[in-house]
C-alpha positions as CSV (number, residue, x, y, z in Angstrom):
1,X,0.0,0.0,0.0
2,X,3.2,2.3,0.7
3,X,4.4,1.8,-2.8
4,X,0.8,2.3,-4.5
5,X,0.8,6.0,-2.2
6,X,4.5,6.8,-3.3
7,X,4.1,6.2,-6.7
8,X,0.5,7.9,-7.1
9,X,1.8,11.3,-5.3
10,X,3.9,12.3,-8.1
11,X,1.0,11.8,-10.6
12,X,-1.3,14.1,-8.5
13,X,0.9,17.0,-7.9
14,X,1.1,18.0,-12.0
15,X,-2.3,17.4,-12.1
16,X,-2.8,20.0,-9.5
17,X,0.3,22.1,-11.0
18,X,-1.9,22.2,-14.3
19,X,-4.5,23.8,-12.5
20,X,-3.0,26.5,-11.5
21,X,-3.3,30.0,-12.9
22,X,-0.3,31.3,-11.7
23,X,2.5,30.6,-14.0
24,X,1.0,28.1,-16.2
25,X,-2.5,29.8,-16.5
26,X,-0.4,33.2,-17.0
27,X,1.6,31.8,-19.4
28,X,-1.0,30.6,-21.6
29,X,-2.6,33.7,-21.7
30,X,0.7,35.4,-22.4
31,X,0.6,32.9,-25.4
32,X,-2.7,34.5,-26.9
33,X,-1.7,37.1,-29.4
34,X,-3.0,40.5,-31.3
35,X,-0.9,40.1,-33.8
36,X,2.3,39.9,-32.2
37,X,1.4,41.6,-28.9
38,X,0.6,39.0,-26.2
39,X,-2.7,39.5,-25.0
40,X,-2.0,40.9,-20.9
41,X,0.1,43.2,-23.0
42,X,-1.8,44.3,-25.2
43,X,-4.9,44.5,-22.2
44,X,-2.1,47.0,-20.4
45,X,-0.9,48.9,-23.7
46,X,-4.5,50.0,-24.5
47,X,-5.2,51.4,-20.8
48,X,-2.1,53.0,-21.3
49,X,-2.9,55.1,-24.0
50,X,-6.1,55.6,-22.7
51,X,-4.3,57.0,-19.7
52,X,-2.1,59.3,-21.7
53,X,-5.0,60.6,-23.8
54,X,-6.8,61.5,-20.5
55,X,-4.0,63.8,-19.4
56,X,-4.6,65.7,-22.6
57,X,-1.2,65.1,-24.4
58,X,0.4,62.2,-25.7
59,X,4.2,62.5,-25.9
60,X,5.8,62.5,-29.3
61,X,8.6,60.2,-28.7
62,X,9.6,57.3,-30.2
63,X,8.5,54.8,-27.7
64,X,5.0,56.0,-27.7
65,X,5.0,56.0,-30.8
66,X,6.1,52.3,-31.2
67,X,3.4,51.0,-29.2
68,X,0.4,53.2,-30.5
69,X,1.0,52.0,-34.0
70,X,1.5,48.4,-32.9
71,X,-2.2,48.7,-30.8
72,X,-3.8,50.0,-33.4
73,X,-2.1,48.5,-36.6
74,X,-2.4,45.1,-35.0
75,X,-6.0,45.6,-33.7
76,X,-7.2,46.4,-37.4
77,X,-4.9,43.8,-39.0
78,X,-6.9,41.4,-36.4
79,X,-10.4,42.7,-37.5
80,X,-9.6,42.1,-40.9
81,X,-8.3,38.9,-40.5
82,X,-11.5,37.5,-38.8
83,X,-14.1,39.0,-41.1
84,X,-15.4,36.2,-43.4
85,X,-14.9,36.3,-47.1
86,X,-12.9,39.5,-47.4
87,X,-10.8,37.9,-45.5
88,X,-9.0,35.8,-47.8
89,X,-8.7,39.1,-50.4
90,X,-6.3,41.5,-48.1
91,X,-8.5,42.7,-45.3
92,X,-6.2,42.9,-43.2
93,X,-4.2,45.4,-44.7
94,X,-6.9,47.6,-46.6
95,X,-8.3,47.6,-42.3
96,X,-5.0,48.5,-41.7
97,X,-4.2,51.2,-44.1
98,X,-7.8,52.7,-45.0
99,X,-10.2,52.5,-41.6
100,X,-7.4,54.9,-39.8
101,X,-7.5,57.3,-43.0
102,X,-11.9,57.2,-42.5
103,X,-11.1,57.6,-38.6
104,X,-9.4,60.9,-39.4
105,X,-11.6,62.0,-41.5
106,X,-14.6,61.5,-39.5
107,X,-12.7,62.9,-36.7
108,X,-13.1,59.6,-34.7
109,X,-9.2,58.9,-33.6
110,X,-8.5,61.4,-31.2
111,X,-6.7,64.8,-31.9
112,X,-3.6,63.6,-29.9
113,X,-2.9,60.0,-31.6
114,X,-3.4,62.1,-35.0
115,X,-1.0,64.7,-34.3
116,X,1.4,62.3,-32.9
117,X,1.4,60.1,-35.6
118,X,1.3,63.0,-38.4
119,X,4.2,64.3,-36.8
120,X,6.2,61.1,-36.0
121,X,5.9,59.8,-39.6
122,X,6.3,62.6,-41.5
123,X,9.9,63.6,-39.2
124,X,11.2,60.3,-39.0
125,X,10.1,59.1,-42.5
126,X,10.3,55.1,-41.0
127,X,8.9,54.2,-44.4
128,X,12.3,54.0,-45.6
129,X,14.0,52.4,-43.1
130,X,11.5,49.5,-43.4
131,X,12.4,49.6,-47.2
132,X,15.6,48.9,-46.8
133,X,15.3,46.5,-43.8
134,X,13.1,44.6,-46.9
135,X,15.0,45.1,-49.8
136,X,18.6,44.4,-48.6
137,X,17.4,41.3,-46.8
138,X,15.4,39.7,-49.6
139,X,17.8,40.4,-51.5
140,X,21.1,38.9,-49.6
141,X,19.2,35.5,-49.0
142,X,18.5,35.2,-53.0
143,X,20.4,32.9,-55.3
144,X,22.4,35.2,-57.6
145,X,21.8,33.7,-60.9
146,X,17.9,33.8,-60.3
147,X,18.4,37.6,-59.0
148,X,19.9,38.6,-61.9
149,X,17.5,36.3,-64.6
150,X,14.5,37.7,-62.3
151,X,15.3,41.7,-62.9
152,X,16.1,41.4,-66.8
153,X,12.9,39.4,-66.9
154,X,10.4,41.6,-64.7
155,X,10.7,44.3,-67.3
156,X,9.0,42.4,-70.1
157,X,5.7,41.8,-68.3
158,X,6.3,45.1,-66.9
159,X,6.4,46.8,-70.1
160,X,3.3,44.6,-71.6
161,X,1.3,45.4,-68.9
162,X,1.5,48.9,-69.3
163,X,0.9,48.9,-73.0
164,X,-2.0,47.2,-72.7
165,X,-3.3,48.6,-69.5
166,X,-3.3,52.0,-71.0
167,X,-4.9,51.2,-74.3
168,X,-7.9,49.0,-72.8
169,X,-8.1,52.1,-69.7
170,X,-8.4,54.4,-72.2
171,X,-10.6,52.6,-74.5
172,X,-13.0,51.7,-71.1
173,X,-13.5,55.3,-70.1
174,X,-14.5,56.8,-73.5
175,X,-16.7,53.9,-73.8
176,X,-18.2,55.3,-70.7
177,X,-18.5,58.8,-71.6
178,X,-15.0,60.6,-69.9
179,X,-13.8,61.2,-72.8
180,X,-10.1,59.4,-74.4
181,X,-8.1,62.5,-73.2
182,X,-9.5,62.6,-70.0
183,X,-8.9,58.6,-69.5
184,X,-5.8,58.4,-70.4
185,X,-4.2,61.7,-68.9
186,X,-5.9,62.4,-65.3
187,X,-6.9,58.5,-64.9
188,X,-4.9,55.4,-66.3
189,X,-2.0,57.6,-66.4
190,X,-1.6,58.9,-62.6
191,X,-2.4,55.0,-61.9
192,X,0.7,54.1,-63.1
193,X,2.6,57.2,-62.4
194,X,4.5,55.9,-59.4
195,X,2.4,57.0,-56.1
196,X,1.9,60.6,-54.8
197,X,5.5,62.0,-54.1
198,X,7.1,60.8,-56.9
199,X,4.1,60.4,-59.3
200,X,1.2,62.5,-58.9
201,X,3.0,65.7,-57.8
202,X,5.9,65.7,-60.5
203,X,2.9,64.7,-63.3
204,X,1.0,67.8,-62.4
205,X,3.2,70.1,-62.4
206,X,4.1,68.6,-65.7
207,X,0.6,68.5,-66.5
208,X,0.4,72.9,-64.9
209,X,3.4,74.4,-67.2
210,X,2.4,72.4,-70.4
211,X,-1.5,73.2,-70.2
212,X,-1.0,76.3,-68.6
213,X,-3.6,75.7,-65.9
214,X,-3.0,75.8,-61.5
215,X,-1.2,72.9,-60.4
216,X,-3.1,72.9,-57.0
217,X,-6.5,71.7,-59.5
218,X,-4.7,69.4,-61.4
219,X,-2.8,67.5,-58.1
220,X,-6.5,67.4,-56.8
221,X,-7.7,65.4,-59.9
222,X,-4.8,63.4,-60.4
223,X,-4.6,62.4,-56.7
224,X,-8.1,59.9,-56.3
225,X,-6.9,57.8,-59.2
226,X,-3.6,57.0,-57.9
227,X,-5.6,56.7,-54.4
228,X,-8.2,54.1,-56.0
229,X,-5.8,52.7,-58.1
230,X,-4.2,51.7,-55.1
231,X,-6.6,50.2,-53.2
232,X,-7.7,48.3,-56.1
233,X,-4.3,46.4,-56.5
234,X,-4.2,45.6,-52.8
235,X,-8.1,43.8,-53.3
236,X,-6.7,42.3,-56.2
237,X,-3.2,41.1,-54.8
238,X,-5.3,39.6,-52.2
239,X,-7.6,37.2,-54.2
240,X,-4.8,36.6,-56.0
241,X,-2.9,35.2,-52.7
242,X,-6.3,33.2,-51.9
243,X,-5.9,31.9,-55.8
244,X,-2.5,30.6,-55.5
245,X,-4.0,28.3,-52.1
246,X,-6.3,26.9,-54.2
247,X,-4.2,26.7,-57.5
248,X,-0.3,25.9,-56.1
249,X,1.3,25.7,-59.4
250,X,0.7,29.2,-60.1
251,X,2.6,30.1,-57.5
252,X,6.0,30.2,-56.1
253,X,4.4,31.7,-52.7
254,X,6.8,35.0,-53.2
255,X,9.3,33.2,-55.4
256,X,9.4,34.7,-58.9
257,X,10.3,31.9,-61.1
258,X,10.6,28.1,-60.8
259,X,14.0,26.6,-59.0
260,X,15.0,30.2,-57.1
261,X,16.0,29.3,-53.9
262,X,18.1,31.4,-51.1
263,X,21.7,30.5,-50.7
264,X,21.2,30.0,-47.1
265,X,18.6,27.5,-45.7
266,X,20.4,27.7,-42.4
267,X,19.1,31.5,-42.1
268,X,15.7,30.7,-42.4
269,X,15.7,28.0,-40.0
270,X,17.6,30.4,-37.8
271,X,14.4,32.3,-37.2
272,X,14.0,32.0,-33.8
273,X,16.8,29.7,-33.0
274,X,20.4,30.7,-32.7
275,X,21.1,33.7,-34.5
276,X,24.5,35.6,-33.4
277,X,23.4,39.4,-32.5
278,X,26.3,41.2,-33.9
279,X,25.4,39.7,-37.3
280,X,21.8,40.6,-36.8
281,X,22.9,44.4,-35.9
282,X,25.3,44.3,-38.5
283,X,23.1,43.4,-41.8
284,X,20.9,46.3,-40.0
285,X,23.4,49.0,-40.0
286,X,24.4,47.6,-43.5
287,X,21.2,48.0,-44.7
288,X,20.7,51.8,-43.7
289,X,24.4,52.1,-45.3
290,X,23.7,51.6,-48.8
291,X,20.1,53.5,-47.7
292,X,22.4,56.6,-47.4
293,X,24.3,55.8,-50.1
294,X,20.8,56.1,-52.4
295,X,20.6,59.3,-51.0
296,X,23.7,60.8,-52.1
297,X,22.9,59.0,-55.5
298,X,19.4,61.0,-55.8
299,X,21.5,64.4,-54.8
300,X,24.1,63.3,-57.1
301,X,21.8,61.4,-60.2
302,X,18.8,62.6,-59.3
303,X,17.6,58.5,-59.6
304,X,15.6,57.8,-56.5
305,X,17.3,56.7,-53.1
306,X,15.3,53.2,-53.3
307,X,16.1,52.2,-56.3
308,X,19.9,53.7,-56.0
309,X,20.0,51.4,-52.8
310,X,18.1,48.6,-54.7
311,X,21.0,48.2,-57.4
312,X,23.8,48.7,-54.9
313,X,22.2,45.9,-52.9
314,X,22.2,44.0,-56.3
315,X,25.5,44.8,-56.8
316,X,26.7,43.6,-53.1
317,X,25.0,40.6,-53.4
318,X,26.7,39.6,-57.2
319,X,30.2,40.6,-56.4
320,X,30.0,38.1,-52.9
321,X,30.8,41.4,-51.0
322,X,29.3,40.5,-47.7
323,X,30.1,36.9,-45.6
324,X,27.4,34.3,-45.7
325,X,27.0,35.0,-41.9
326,X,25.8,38.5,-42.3
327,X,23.4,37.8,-45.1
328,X,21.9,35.4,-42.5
329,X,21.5,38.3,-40.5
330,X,20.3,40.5,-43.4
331,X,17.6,37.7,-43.7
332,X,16.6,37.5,-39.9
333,X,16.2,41.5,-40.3
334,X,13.9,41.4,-43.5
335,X,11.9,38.3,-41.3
336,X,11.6,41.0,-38.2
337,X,10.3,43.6,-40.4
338,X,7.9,41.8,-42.4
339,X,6.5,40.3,-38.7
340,X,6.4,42.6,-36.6
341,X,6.7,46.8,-38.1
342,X,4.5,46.1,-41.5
343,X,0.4,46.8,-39.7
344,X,2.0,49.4,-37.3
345,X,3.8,51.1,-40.5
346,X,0.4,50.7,-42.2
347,X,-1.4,52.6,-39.4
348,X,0.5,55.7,-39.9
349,X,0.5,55.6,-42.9
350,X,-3.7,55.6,-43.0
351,X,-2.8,58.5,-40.6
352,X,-0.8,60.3,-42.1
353,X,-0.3,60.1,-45.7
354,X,-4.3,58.9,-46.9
355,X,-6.4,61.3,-47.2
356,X,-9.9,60.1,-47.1
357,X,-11.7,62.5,-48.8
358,X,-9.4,62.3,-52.0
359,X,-10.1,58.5,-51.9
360,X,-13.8,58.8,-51.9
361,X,-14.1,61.6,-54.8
362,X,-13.1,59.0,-57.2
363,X,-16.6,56.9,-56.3
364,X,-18.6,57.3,-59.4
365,X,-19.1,54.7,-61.3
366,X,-17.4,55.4,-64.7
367,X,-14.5,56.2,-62.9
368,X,-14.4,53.4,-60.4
369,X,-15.2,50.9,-64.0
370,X,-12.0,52.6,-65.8
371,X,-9.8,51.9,-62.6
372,X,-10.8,48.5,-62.3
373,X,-10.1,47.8,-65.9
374,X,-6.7,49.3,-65.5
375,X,-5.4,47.6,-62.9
376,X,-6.7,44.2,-64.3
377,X,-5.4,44.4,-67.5
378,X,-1.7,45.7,-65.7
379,X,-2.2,42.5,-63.8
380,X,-3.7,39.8,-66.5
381,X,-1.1,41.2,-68.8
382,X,1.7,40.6,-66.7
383,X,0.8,37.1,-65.4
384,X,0.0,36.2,-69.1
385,X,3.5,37.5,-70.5
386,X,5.3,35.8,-66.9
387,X,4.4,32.5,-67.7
388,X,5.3,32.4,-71.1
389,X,8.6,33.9,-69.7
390,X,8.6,30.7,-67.4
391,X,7.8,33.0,-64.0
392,X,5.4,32.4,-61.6
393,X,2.2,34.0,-63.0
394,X,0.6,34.9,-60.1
395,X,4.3,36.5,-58.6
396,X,4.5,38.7,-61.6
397,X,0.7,40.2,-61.9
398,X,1.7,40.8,-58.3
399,X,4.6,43.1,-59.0
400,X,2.7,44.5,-61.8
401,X,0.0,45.3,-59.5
402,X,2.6,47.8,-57.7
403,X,3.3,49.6,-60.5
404,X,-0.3,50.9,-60.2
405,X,0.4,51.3,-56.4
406,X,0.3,54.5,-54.3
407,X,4.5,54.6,-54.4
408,X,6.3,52.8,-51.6
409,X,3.2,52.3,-49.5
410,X,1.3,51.0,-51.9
411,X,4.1,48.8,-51.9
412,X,4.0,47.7,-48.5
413,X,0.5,47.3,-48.7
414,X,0.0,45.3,-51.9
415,X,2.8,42.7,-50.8
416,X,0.9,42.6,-47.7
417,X,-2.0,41.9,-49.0
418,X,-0.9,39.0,-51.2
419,X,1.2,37.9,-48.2
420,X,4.9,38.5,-50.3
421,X,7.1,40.8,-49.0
422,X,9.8,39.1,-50.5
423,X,8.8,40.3,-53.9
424,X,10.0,43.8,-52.7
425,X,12.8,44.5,-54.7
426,X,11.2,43.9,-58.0
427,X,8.1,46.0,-56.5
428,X,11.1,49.0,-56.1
429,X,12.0,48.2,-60.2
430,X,7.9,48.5,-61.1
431,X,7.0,51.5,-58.9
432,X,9.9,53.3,-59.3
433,X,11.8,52.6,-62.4
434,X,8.3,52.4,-64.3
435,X,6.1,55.3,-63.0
436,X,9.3,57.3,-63.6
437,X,9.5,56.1,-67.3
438,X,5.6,56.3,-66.9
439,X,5.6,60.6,-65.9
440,X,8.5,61.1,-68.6
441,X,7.2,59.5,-71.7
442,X,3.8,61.0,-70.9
443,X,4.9,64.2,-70.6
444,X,6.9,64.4,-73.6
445,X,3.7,63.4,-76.0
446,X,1.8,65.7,-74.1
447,X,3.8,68.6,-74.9
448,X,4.5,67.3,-78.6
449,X,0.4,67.5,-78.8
450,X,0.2,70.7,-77.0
């Protein structure tokens, strides 16, 4: 009887361990997420805003700043994530992006969070540090021979794409009573001008000393199609990422073409394992390195710091100028990014840089119908001319789809939505590279017909 009480003991006192809230039960709810944010933490980050906001002023530092975004971006990616259907089409990053912009608008986020967040973004200008976090990772932990075969390729469908996206844009809206030079000039062509900073605002000025007219007017009807255009790539990019579930072999799930593979498997199985820090911190300050080198290139060039940093990443990456160790750090940086900053980045920029009223002008019908077509046919085009380039169709209507995105946020938001942010880089080469090419060819026929 002695033994049968010994050896029962033991197998009673887990059972009553299991019971217990404190650690276990703590731990598992520590183990419940909002995204990333355990869920006691996230309980204690909201009553701490809350708190702030009730003393009237919330500090505009960069740890406040960290959290708000991560509560809110988080707490929309969340709600989008849940909701049925739309789910499985990018909610979670039109929530993200767009219900902060309405909030705004509506005057429904309080004063405090807006001017904080206004202010934060537009000083620190994070969007380009999470650029380069992206770019130079993804691109350290590609194979070089596919790197290089996958940027002389991208332009083809690139190119096609916006051929025919303009013509059957065009031809859409004068079906529908705008008009062919209204189409093509203040609609399909602001699309695919590049986004607002480098697109829309260079386009009308372009648009003000050709036609002699106030730039101010022409910004304002230039600006909802590239708005519109935007969120219509991100819906798009979406289903598509629901289509390549259902349809596998039209996807590389972020690769662009069949047998690309990163040099180091080790790195992504590193993830959360042993990863040496100074490596880590090293691919980081790398990263912001060539980031500052694009920017002397733009003083210097005038050829835009992402793409300046793009090619010099490129070039790093072909000439084996960086250890095998630190681009296993580059690619435990790109993960950390694309985890844990990309719904907080998204937040402030529905803050700060969407302007809801400018996105709803565009809602009339013939307008909306011209968009739609534009995007689609930028984004059949370029999956029809990727796979008979051997690419991934679904992978290159993606990056096709950012070269009607609202510049490097649409970005961010498009490779969200269709869940790869390793497709980066060759987003840089379409937004960039093409609404650049995009704004100067236009402009030159323009003035030849003026």
């Amino acid at each position: 009887m002695k033994t049968t009480a010994t050896l029962a003991a033991p197998t009673e006192r887990p059972a009553t361990a299991r019971r217990r809230f404190w650690p276990e039960g703590w731990w598992r709810l520590m183990d419940i997420r909002i995204g990333i944010i355990p869920l006691p933490i996230y309980v204690v980050a909201g009553a701490l805003i809350a708190g702030l906001l009730a003393t009237g002023k919330l500090p505009n530092e960069i740890s406040v700043a960290i959290v708000v975004f991560a509560f809110f971006g988080f707490t929309l990616a969340e709600i989008g994530k849940r909701l049925p259907l739309v789910r499985h089409i990018g909610a979670a990053a039109i929530f993200a992006t767009f219900v902060p912009s309405a909030l705004v608008y509506y005057k429904v986020l309080p004063e405090p969070i807006v001017k904080m967040t206004t202010d934060f973004t537009k000083a620190s200008n994070f969007l380009y540090l999470f650029i380069a976090s992206i770019i130079v990772g993804s691109i350290l932990s590609m194979d070089r021979t596919v790197l290089v075969k996958g940027f002389l390729k991208i332009f083809v469908p690139l190119a096609a794409g916006t051929v025919a996206a303009g013509a059957v844009g065009t031809a859409v809206g004068t079906l529908l009573g705008l008009g062919a030079y209204h189409s093509f000039f203040f609609i399909v062509v602001p699309i695919m001008a590049g986004g607002v900073g480098e697109g829309a605002i260079p386009l009308s000025i372009g648009y003000a000393e050709i036609l002699h007219q106030d730039q101010g007017q022409l910004f304002a009807t230039v600006l909802p199609p590239v708005m519109l255009g935007s969120l219509t790539a991100i819906i798009l990019a979406g289903t598509l990422n629901f289509v390549g579930k259902r349809y596998p072999h039209l996807t590389g799930e972020g690769r662009l073409q069949p047998g690309e593979h990163g040099e180091m498997p080790a790195a992504r199985e590193a993830v959360g394992s042993s990863v040496d820090v100074n490596q880590i911190a090293a691919a980081g300050v790398t990263a912001l390195t060539l980031y500052l080198l694009g920017i002397l290139c733009h003083r210097l060039f005038g050829l835009p710091a992402p793409v300046a940093m793009l090619f010099l990443a490129v070039l790093v990456k072909l000439t084996q100028a960086v250890s095998p160790q630190l681009q296993e750090g580059a690619f435990v940086v790109y993960k950390f990014f694309s985890t844990a900053v990309t719904y907080p980045l998204l937040f402030a920029i529905g803050v700060s840089l969407t302007p809801w009223d400018k996105l709803v002008a565009s809602f009339n019908l013939p307008t909306l119908l011209t968009i739609v077509a534009t995007v689609s046919t930028l984004m059949a085009t370029g999956a029809l001319v990727g796979r008979w380039l051997k690419m991934y169709p679904i992978e290159a209507a993606i990056v096709n789809a950012c070269h009607s995105g609202q510049g490097g946020t649409g970005d961010v938001a498009i490779l969200t939505a269709a869940n790869r942010m390793a497709l980066m880089p060759f987003a840089q080469l379409a937004t960039r590279i093409g609404g650049a090419i995009t704004v100067t060819t236009v402009l030159i026929v323009l003035a030849h017909l003026g």
